[in-house]
C-alpha positions as CSV (number, residue, x, y, z in Angstrom):
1,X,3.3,15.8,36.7
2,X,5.0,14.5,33.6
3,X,3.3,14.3,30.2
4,X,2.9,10.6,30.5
5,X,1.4,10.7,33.8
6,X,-1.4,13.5,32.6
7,X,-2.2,10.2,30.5
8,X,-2.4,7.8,33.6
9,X,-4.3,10.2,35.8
10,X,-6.5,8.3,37.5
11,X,-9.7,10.9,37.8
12,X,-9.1,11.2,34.2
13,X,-9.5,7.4,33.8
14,X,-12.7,7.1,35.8
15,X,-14.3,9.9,34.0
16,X,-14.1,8.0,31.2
17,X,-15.0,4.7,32.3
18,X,-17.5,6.7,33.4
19,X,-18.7,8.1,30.1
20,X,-18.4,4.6,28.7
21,X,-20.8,3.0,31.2
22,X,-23.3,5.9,30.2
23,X,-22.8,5.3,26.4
24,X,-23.4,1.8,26.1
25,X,-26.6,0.3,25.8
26,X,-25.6,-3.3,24.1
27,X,-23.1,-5.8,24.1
28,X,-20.3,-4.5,21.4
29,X,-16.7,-6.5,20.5
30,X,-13.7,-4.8,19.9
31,X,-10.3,-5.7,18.6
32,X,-7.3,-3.6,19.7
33,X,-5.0,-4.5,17.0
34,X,-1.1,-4.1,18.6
35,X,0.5,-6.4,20.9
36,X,1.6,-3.2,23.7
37,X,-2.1,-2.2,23.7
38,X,-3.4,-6.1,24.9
39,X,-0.1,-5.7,27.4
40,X,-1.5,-2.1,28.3
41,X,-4.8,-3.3,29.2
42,X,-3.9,-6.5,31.4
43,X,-1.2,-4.7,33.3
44,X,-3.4,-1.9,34.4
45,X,-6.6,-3.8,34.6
46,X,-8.7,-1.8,32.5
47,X,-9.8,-4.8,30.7
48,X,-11.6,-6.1,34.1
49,X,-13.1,-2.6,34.6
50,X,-14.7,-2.2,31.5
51,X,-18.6,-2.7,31.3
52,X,-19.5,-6.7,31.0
53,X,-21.2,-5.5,27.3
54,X,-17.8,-5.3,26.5
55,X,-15.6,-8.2,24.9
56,X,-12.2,-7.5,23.9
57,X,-10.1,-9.3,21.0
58,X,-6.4,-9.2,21.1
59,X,-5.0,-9.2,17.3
60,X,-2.3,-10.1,15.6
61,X,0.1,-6.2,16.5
62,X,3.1,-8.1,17.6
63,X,5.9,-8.8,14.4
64,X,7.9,-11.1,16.3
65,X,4.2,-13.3,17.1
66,X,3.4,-13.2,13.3
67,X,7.1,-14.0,12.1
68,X,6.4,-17.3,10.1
69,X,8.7,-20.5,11.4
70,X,10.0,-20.5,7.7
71,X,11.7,-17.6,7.6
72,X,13.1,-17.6,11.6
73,X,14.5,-21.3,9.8
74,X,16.3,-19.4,7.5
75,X,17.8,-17.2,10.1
76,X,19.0,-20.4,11.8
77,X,20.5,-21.6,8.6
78,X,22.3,-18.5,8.1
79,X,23.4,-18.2,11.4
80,X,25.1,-21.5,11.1
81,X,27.5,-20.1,8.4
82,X,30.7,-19.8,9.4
83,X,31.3,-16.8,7.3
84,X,27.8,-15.1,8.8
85,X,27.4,-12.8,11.8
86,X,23.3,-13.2,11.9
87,X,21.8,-10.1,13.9
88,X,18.5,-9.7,15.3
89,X,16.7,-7.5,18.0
90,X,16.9,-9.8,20.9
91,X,13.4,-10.8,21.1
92,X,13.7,-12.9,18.2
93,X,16.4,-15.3,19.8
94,X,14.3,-17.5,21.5
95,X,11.2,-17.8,19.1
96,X,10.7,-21.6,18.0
97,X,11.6,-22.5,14.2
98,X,10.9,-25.9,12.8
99,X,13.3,-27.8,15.3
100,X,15.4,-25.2,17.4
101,X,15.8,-21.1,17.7
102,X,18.6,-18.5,17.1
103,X,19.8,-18.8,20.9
104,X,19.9,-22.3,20.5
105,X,22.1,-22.1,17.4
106,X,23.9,-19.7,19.7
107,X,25.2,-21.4,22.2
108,X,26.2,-23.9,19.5
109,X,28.8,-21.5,18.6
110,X,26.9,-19.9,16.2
111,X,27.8,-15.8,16.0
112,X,24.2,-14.3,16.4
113,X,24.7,-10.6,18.1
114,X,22.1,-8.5,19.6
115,X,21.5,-4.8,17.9
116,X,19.2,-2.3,19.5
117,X,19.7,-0.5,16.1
118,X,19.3,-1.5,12.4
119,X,22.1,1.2,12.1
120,X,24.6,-0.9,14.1
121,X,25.1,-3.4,11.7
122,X,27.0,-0.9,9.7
123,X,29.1,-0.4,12.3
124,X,29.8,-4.2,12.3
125,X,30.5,-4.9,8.8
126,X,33.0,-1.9,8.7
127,X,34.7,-3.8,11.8
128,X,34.5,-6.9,10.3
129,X,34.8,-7.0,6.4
130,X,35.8,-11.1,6.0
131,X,32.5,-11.3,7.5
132,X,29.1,-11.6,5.7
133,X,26.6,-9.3,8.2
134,X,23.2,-10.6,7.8
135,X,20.7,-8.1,9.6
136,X,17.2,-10.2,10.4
137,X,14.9,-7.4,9.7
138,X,11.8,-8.0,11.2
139,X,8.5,-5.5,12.4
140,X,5.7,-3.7,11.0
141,X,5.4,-0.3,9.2
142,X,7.0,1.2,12.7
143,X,10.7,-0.3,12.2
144,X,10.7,-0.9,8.9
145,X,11.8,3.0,7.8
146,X,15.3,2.4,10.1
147,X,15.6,-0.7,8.2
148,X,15.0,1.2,5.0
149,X,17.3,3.5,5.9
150,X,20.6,0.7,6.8
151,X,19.5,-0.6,3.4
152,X,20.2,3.3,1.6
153,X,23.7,3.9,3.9
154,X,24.9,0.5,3.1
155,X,24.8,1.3,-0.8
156,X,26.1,5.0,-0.1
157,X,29.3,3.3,1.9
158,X,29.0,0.6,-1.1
159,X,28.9,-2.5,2.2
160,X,28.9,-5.5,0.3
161,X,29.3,-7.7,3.1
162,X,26.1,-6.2,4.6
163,X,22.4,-8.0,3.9
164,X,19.2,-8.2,5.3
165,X,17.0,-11.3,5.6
166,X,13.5,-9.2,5.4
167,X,10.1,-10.2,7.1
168,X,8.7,-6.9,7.3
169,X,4.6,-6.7,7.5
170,X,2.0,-4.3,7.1
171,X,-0.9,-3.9,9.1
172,X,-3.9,-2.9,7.0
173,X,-3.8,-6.0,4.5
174,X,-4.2,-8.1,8.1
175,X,-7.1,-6.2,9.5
176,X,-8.7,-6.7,5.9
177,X,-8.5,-10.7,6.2
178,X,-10.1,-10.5,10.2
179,X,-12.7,-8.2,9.1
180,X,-13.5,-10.1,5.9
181,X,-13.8,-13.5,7.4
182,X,-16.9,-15.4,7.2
183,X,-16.6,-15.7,11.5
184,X,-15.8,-12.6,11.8
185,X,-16.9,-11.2,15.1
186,X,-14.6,-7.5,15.2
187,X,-17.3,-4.8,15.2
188,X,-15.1,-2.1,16.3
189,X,-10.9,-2.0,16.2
190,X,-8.4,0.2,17.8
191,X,-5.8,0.9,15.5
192,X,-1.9,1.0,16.9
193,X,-1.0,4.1,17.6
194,X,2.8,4.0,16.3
195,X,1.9,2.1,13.1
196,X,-0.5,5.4,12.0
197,X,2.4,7.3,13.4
198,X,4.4,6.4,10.0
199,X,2.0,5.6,7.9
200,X,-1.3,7.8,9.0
201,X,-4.8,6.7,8.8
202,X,-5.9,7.1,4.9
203,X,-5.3,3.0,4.6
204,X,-7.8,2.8,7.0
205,X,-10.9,4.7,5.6
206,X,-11.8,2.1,2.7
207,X,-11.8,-0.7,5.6
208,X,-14.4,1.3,7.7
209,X,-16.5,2.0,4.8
210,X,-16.8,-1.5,3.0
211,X,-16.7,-3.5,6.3
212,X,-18.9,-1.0,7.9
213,X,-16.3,-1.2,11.2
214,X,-15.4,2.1,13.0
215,X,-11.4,2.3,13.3
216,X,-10.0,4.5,16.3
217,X,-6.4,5.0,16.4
218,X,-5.4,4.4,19.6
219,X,-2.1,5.1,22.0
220,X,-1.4,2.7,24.9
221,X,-1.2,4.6,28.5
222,X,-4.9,4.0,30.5
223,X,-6.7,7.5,29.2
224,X,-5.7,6.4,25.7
225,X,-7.3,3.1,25.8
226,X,-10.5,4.0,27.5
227,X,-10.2,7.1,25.5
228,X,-10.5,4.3,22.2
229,X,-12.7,2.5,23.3
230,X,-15.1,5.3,24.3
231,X,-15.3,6.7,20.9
232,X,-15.2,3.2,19.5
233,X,-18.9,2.9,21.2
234,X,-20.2,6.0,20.3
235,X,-19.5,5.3,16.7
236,X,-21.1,2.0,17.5
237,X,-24.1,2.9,19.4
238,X,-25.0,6.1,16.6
239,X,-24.9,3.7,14.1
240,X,-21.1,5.4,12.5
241,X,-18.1,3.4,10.8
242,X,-15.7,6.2,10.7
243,X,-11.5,6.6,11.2
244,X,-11.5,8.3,14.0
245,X,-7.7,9.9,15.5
246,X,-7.9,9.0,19.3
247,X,-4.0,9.7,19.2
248,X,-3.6,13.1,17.7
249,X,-0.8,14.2,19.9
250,X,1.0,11.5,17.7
251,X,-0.5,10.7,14.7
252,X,-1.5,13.2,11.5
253,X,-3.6,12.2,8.7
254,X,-0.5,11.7,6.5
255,X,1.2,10.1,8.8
256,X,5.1,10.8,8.3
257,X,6.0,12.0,4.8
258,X,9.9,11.6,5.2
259,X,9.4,7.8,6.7
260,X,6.6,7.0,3.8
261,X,9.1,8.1,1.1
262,X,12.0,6.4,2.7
263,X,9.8,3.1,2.7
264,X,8.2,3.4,-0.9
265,X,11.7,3.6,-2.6
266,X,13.5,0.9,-0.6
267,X,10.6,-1.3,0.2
268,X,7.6,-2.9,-2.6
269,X,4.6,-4.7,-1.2
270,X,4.4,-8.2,-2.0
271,X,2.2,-11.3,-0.8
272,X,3.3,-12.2,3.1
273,X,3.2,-15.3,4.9
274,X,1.9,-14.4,8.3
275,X,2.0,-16.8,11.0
276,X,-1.2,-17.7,12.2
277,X,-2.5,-15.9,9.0
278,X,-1.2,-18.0,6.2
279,X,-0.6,-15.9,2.8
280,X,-1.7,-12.2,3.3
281,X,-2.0,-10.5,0.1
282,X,0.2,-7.4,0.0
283,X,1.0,-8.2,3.5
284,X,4.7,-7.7,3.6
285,X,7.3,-5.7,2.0
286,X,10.5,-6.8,-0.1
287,X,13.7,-5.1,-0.8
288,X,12.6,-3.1,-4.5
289,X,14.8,-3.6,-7.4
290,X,17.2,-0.9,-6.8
291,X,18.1,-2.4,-3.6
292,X,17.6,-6.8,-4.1
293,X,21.4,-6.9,-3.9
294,X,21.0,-6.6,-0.3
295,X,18.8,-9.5,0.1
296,X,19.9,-11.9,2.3
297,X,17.3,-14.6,0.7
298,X,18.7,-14.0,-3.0
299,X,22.5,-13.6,-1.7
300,X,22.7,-16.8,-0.6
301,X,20.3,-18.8,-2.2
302,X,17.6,-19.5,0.6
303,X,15.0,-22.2,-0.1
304,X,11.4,-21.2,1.8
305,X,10.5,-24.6,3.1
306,X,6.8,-25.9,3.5
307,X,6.6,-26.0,7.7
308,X,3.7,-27.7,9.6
309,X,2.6,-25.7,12.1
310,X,3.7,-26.7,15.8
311,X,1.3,-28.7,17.4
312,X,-0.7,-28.7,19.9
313,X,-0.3,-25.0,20.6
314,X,-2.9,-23.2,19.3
315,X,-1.0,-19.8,18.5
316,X,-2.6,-19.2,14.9
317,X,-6.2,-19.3,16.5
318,X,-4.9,-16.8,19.8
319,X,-3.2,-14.7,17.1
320,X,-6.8,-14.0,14.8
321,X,-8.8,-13.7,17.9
322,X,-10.5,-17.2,18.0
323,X,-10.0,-18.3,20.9
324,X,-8.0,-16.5,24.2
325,X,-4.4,-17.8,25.7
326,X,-6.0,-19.6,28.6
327,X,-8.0,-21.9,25.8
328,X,-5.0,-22.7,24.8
329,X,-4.3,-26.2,26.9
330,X,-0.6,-25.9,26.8
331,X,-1.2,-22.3,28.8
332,X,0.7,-22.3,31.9
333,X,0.6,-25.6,31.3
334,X,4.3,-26.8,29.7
335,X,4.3,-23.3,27.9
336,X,5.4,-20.5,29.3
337,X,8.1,-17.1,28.6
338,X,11.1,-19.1,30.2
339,X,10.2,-22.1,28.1
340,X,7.6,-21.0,25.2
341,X,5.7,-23.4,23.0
342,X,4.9,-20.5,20.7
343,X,5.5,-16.9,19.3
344,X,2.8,-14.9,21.4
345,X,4.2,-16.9,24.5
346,X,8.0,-15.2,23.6
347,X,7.5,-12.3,22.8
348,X,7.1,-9.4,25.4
349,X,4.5,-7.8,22.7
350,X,2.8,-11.4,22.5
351,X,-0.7,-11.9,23.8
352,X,-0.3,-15.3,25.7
353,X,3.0,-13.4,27.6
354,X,1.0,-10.8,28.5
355,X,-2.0,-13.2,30.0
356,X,0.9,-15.1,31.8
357,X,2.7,-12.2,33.5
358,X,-0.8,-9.8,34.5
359,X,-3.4,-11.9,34.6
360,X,-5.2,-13.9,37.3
361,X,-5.9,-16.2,35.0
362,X,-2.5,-17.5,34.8
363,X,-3.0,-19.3,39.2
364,X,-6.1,-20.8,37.6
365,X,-4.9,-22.1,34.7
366,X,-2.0,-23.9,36.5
């Protein structure tokens, strides 16, 4: 047995659904806040397991779902320079803008490349110096140090053909507007594992106390998530709103000192557009003075243009827990991964892909 399958074991698994369906005594909702934990849930069917007291919330833990259409517009723009190469992880190609997406613009002609690395676009702007290597730098506190770090080596190898056009956002300042909102309905969350990872859980201990909300981090194989929501109850049930490490074989306290560092001298927190979210204060991060050279946005003079949302797909209501994909009426119904009407329908982190490809729903709905 590997160490990930000592994770899946499946005695291990009904133990705790076990201990869950002991514990509870009242009908409790939870929020699992990242995008691989909603996928981890549907694909192993945990979610139809759990106790009926039980009500899930998928939140907003997927970057490419929460990337607003203005910025992905300004991606297109730059990728339709004929002195840009625009790169981007690949899951960001086929995300809807304002009118088109990057792969559209692509097979325009446009030069949009693929990196499984930040580090790559070094690479690239050393191969190609008549070319302006614009990196579309997108993610939460989990990418963002690799980013960081391309941002240091390009001033070291003094790359001056090498930017990034930054949408980098933070996850704490987001849980704070859910658990703050007149409707909210969150009484318990279960933090993402790799974002704690970096940054630890300290952020997290003022939410508990003032919104009186126990936080368990939480990884994303099945003992992992029953293991979150288990303790998530017991705080619940004992009348407890603490932060609580589900995911110690990962996650310290203080989180990763080299990767915090790394991010407070590249990176400043600023005010974030979120899609879905609207303006979340101190939601994102910007390139800090030292480093605003290598902003793609100031390099080349980008305008952020007022965009009306897309209508009628209800995205910004799936992505703060309103409402679930199959509310949605474009659900398997003119929207779907091979032809998305929205960001949580393209991604392979987003919650409406993940109802599509695991569960049953999906036959109904069409």
């Amino acid at each position: 047995m590997n160490r990930a399958d000592a994770f899946r074991h499946p005695q291990t698994v009904s133990h705790l659904m076990t201990q869950i369906e002991h514990t509870i005594t009242q009908p409790w909702t939870l929020m699992e806040i990242c995008g691989g934990q909603t996928h981890a849930f549907l694909k192993s069917g945990l979610d139809q397991l759990l106790p009926s007291e039980i009500t899930l919330i998928h939140g907003p833990g997927c970057p490419v779902c929460v990337t607003p259409i203005a910025i992905i517009d300004q991606a297109i723009e730059l990728a339709a320079r004929d002195d840009v190469v625009l790169c981007s992880f690949g899951d960001m190609l086929r995300v809807p803008g304002s009118e088109e997406t990057l792969m559209q613009q692509k097979t325009l002609g446009a030069e949009v490349k693929i990196l499984y690395s930040p580090l790559d676009a070094i690479t690239l702007a050393q191969k190609l110096p008549e070319k302006q290597i614009v990196f579309f730098s997108v993610g939460f506190e989990t990418t963002a140090p690799t980013s960081a770090l391309l941002v240091q080596r390009a001033a070291k190898l003094h790359l001056n053909n090498l930017s990034l056009l930054v949408s980098h956002v933070r996850v704490p300042p987001a849980l704070e507007m859910i658990l703050s909102a007149p409707d909210n309905q969150v009484q318990g969350v279960m933090a993402a594992g790799h974002v704690c990872t970096v940054m630890g859980t300290d952020e997290y201990l003022p939410l508990a106390n003032k919104y009186r909300t126990p936080i368990v981090v939480t990884g994303f194989e099945a003992v992992d998530l029953l293991l979150g929501v288990y303790r998530t109850i017991t705080q619940l049930e004992q009348g407890r709103f603490e932060v609580d490490n589900a995911y110690s074989r990962y996650v310290k306290a203080a989180g990763n000192p080299t990767a915090k560092a790394l991010l407070n001298k590249v990176f400043d927190s600023v005010n974030m557009e979120w899609r879905g979210f609207g303006s979340v204060p101190s939601g994102g991060l910007q390139l800090s003075s030292d480093y605003q050279r290598f902003d793609a946005s100031q390099r080349f003079s980008l305008q952020k243009k007022s965009v009306i949302p897309l209508k009628p797909c209800r995205s910004a209501e799936i992505l703060t827990g309103k409402i679930k994909p199959e509310e949605c009426g474009l659900f398997a119904n003119g929207c779907s991964p091979s032809n998305p009407a929205g960001a949580p329908m393209v991604s392979t982190e987003g919650v409406c892909h993940a109802y599509y490809q695991y569960s049953s729903r999906k036959q109904v709905a069409s």
